[in-house]
N, C-alpha and C positions, 0 to 999 in steps of 0.2 A: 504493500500500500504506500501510493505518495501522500510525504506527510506535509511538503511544502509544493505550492504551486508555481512559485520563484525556481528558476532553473540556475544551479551554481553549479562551477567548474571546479576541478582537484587539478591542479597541475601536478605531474607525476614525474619524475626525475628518473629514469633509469639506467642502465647495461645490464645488459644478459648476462656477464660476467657475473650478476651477485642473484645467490640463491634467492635471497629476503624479496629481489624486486619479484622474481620467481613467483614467491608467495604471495607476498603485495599485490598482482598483478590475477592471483585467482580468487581473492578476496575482494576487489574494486568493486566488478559485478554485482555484487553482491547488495554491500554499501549503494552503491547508485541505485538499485532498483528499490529502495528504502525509502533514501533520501529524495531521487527526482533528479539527481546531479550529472553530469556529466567529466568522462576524463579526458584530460589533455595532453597526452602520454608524448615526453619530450627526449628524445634518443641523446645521450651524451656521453662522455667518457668516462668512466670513473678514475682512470691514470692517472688521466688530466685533471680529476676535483682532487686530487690527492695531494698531486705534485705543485696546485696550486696554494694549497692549503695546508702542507705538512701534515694533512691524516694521516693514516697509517692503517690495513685492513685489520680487524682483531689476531685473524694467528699469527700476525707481526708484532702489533701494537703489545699483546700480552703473550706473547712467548714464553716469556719467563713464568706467569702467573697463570700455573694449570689448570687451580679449581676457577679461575675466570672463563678459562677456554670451555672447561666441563660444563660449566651452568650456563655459557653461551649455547652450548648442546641442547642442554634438557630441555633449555624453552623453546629453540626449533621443533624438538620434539614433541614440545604441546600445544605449539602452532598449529603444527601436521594433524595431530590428531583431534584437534578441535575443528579444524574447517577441511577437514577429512582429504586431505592430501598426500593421500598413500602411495600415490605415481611418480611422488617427489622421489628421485634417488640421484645421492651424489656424485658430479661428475667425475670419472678416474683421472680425469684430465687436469684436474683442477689444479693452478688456474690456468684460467685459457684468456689468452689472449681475444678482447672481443672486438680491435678498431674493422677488420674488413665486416663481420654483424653490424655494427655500427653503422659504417655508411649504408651500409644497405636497408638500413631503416631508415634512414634520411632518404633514403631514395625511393623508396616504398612509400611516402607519406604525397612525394608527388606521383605518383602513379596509380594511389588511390586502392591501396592494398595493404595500407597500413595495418589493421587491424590483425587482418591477418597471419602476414610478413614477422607481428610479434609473437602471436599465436605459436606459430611454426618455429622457430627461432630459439623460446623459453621451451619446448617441448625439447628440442633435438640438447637443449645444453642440459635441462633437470630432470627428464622422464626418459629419455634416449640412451644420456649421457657421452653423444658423440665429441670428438675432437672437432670443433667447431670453426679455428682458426686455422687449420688444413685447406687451403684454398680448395681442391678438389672435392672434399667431401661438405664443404660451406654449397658449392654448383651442386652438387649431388642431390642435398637435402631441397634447393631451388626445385630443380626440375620434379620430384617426387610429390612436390604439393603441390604442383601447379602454378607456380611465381612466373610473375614473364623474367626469366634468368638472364636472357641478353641486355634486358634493361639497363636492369638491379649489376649484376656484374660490370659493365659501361661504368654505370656514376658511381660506383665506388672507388672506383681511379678519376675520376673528374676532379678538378682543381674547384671547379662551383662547389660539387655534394660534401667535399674534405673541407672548405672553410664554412660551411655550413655546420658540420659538427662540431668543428671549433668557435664559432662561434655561441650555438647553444651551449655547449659547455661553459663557455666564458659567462654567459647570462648568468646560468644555474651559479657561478661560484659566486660572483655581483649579487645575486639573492642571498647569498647565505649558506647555500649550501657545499655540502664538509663530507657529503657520503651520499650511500644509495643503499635504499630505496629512502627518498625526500618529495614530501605531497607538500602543495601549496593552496590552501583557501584564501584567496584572497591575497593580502600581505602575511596571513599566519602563516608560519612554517612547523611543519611537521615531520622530523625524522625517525624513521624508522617502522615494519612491519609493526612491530606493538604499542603503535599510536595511531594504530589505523582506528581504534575507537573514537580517539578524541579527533579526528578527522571526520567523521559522523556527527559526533556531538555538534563543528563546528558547522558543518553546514544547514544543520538545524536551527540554531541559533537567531 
Protein backbone atom coordinates (compact mmCIF):
# COMPACT_ATOMS: atom_id res chain seq x y z
CA UNK A 1 0.00 0.00 0.00
CA UNK A 2 1.16 3.70 -0.94
CA UNK A 3 1.37 5.54 2.14
CA UNK A 4 2.24 8.87 0.45
CA UNK A 5 0.90 10.29 -2.62
CA UNK A 6 4.00 12.65 -3.10
CA UNK A 7 6.51 10.65 -5.30
CA UNK A 8 10.28 10.88 -3.62
CA UNK A 9 13.51 9.62 -5.14
CA UNK A 10 16.54 7.50 -3.14
CA UNK A 11 19.47 8.24 -4.87
CA UNK A 12 21.53 5.10 -4.60
CA UNK A 13 25.38 5.01 -4.96
CA UNK A 14 26.68 1.94 -6.16
CA UNK A 15 29.41 -0.82 -7.74
CA UNK A 16 28.96 -4.21 -8.14
CA UNK A 17 32.04 -4.78 -6.51
CA UNK A 18 30.26 -4.41 -2.83
CA UNK A 19 28.19 -7.24 -1.61
CA UNK A 20 25.99 -4.68 0.73
CA UNK A 21 24.97 -2.77 -2.74
CA UNK A 22 24.10 -6.42 -3.70
CA UNK A 23 21.70 -6.48 -0.96
CA UNK A 24 20.66 -2.84 -0.95
CA UNK A 25 19.60 -3.23 -4.33
CA UNK A 26 17.15 -6.51 -3.45
CA UNK A 27 15.61 -4.70 -0.72
CA UNK A 28 14.94 -1.20 -2.68
CA UNK A 29 11.92 -2.89 -4.26
CA UNK A 30 10.63 -3.41 -1.70
CA UNK A 31 10.90 -0.09 0.37
CA UNK A 32 9.46 1.80 -2.95
CA UNK A 33 6.51 -0.26 -3.28
CA UNK A 34 5.74 0.99 0.53
CA UNK A 35 6.61 4.16 0.22
CA UNK A 36 5.52 5.27 -3.47
CA UNK A 37 9.31 6.23 -4.05
CA UNK A 38 11.32 5.84 -6.77
CA UNK A 39 15.29 4.84 -7.31
CA UNK A 40 17.94 6.64 -8.93
CA UNK A 41 20.44 4.16 -9.18
CA UNK A 42 23.86 6.02 -9.92
CA UNK A 43 26.86 3.74 -11.22
CA UNK A 44 30.30 4.87 -9.66
CA UNK A 45 33.47 3.77 -8.58
CA UNK A 46 34.11 2.61 -5.22
CA UNK A 47 38.30 2.87 -5.93
CA UNK A 48 37.74 6.03 -6.73
CA UNK A 49 35.34 7.05 -3.36
CA UNK A 50 38.20 5.41 -1.41
CA UNK A 51 41.14 6.91 -2.97
CA UNK A 52 39.26 10.19 -2.63
CA UNK A 53 38.49 9.81 0.78
CA UNK A 54 41.04 7.74 2.43
CA UNK A 55 38.30 4.95 3.36
CA UNK A 56 39.48 1.87 3.56
CA UNK A 57 37.07 -1.55 2.77
CA UNK A 58 36.46 -3.21 6.33
CA UNK A 59 38.89 -6.51 5.75
CA UNK A 60 41.54 -3.69 5.22
CA UNK A 61 40.37 -1.19 7.54
CA UNK A 62 40.02 -3.97 10.55
CA UNK A 63 42.44 -6.52 9.67
CA UNK A 64 43.82 -6.58 12.60
CA UNK A 65 40.44 -6.42 14.69
CA UNK A 66 38.98 -10.13 14.12
CA UNK A 67 35.97 -10.08 16.36
CA UNK A 68 35.06 -6.80 14.09
CA UNK A 69 35.49 -8.66 10.90
CA UNK A 70 33.26 -11.63 12.74
CA UNK A 71 30.35 -9.47 13.72
CA UNK A 72 30.63 -7.66 10.29
CA UNK A 73 29.66 -11.49 9.32
CA UNK A 74 26.98 -12.35 11.47
CA UNK A 75 24.84 -9.21 10.48
CA UNK A 76 25.38 -10.01 6.65
CA UNK A 77 24.11 -13.16 7.81
CA UNK A 78 20.85 -11.74 9.40
CA UNK A 79 20.40 -9.49 6.58
CA UNK A 80 20.28 -12.70 4.27
CA UNK A 81 18.13 -14.32 6.24
CA UNK A 82 15.73 -11.61 7.08
CA UNK A 83 14.85 -10.56 3.59
CA UNK A 84 15.45 -14.15 2.46
CA UNK A 85 18.41 -13.83 0.39
CA UNK A 86 19.66 -17.26 0.02
CA UNK A 87 21.05 -16.95 -3.76
CA UNK A 88 23.45 -14.53 -2.07
CA UNK A 89 26.97 -16.41 -2.35
CA UNK A 90 30.39 -15.05 -2.07
CA UNK A 91 32.28 -14.39 -4.99
CA UNK A 92 35.62 -16.79 -5.14
CA UNK A 93 36.95 -13.87 -6.97
CA UNK A 94 36.74 -11.42 -4.47
CA UNK A 95 37.72 -8.65 -5.10
CA UNK A 96 37.03 -8.02 -8.48
CA UNK A 97 37.87 -5.42 -10.09
CA UNK A 98 34.50 -3.76 -11.38
CA UNK A 99 35.79 -0.30 -13.80
CA UNK A 100 34.84 -2.40 -17.37
CA UNK A 101 30.97 -3.26 -15.15
CA UNK A 102 31.15 0.08 -14.48
CA UNK A 103 31.15 1.60 -17.64
CA UNK A 104 28.81 -0.54 -18.88
CA UNK A 105 26.36 0.72 -16.61
CA UNK A 106 26.82 4.11 -17.67
CA UNK A 107 26.25 2.87 -20.84
CA UNK A 108 23.34 0.89 -20.27
CA UNK A 109 21.47 3.91 -18.63
CA UNK A 110 21.65 5.44 -22.36
CA UNK A 111 20.48 2.72 -24.14
CA UNK A 112 17.75 2.36 -21.92
CA UNK A 113 18.52 -1.02 -20.33
CA UNK A 114 19.48 0.11 -17.35
CA UNK A 115 17.42 -1.60 -15.05
CA UNK A 116 18.31 -4.55 -16.39
CA UNK A 117 22.16 -4.34 -17.35
CA UNK A 118 22.11 -4.03 -13.00
CA UNK A 119 19.86 -6.90 -12.73
CA UNK A 120 22.28 -9.03 -14.62
CA UNK A 121 25.49 -7.72 -13.54
CA UNK A 122 24.62 -8.14 -9.34
CA UNK A 123 23.43 -11.61 -10.28
CA UNK A 124 26.80 -12.84 -12.35
CA UNK A 125 29.11 -11.10 -9.25
CA UNK A 126 26.76 -12.48 -5.99
CA UNK A 127 24.45 -15.53 -7.00
CA UNK A 128 26.97 -16.77 -10.12
CA UNK A 129 29.88 -15.75 -8.54
CA UNK A 130 31.74 -15.23 -11.81
CA UNK A 131 35.03 -13.43 -12.54
CA UNK A 132 33.60 -10.60 -13.75
CA UNK A 133 36.57 -8.35 -14.62
CA UNK A 134 37.73 -11.17 -17.24
CA UNK A 135 36.91 -9.17 -20.22
CA UNK A 136 35.76 -12.25 -22.03
CA UNK A 137 33.58 -13.61 -19.62
CA UNK A 138 32.15 -9.61 -18.79
CA UNK A 139 30.92 -10.29 -23.20
CA UNK A 140 29.83 -13.69 -22.33
CA UNK A 141 27.47 -12.98 -19.46
CA UNK A 142 26.22 -9.76 -22.21
CA UNK A 143 25.37 -11.90 -24.83
CA UNK A 144 23.57 -14.76 -22.55
CA UNK A 145 21.00 -12.17 -21.29
CA UNK A 146 20.20 -10.45 -24.14
CA UNK A 147 22.20 -6.86 -23.62
CA UNK A 148 22.96 -5.28 -27.04
CA UNK A 149 26.93 -6.40 -26.38
CA UNK A 150 28.35 -4.29 -29.39
CA UNK A 151 26.89 -1.30 -27.69
CA UNK A 152 27.80 -1.65 -24.01
CA UNK A 153 31.26 -3.11 -25.03
CA UNK A 154 31.94 0.29 -27.62
CA UNK A 155 31.33 2.82 -24.79
CA UNK A 156 33.19 1.32 -22.29
CA UNK A 157 36.39 2.37 -24.18
CA UNK A 158 34.63 5.79 -25.14
CA UNK A 159 36.42 8.73 -23.79
CA UNK A 160 32.46 10.29 -23.22
CA UNK A 161 31.19 6.86 -21.04
CA UNK A 162 34.85 6.85 -19.00
CA UNK A 163 34.46 10.72 -17.94
CA UNK A 164 31.05 10.17 -17.29
CA UNK A 165 31.90 7.72 -14.53
CA UNK A 166 34.27 9.80 -13.39
CA UNK A 167 32.45 12.37 -13.12
CA UNK A 168 29.57 10.67 -11.16
CA UNK A 169 31.94 9.41 -8.88
CA UNK A 170 33.26 12.84 -8.32
CA UNK A 171 29.52 14.15 -7.47
CA UNK A 172 28.83 11.15 -5.03
CA UNK A 173 32.36 12.15 -3.17
CA UNK A 174 31.18 16.21 -3.33
CA UNK A 175 27.86 14.79 -1.55
CA UNK A 176 29.56 13.19 1.04
CA UNK A 177 29.96 10.01 0.20
CA UNK A 178 32.82 7.62 1.92
CA UNK A 179 31.45 4.06 0.61
CA UNK A 180 28.91 1.81 -0.98
CA UNK A 181 26.01 1.08 -0.74
CA UNK A 182 25.13 5.21 0.10
CA UNK A 183 21.18 6.33 -0.42
CA UNK A 184 20.32 9.83 -0.61
CA UNK A 185 16.62 11.55 0.28
CA UNK A 186 16.86 14.43 -0.41
CA UNK A 187 20.09 16.38 1.04
CA UNK A 188 19.91 13.24 3.95
CA UNK A 189 22.52 10.82 3.41
CA UNK A 190 22.23 7.42 4.37
CA UNK A 191 25.04 4.89 4.49
CA UNK A 192 25.00 1.73 4.43
CA UNK A 193 22.48 -1.63 3.83
CA UNK A 194 21.35 -1.30 7.70
CA UNK A 195 19.87 2.08 7.21
CA UNK A 196 17.93 1.03 4.75
CA UNK A 197 15.08 1.44 7.46
CA UNK A 198 15.68 4.95 8.22
CA UNK A 199 15.69 5.50 4.50
CA UNK A 200 11.97 4.54 4.67
CA UNK A 201 11.35 6.37 7.65
CA UNK A 202 12.65 9.34 5.76
CA UNK A 203 10.74 9.22 2.93
CA UNK A 204 7.79 9.08 4.82
CA UNK A 205 8.31 11.90 6.68
Amino acid sequence: MVKSAQVKTIDFFFDYGSPNAYMADKVLPQICERTGATVNAIPVLLGGIFKATGNQAPMVAFAGVPSKLNYEMLEMRRFIARYHLQKFQFNPHFPVTTLLAMRGATSARHHGVAAHYDEVMFTAMWERGLKMDDAQVFEEVLRETGLPVEAIMHDAHSPAIKAELVANTEDAVARGVFGIPTFMVGTEMFFGKDRLGQVEDALEE
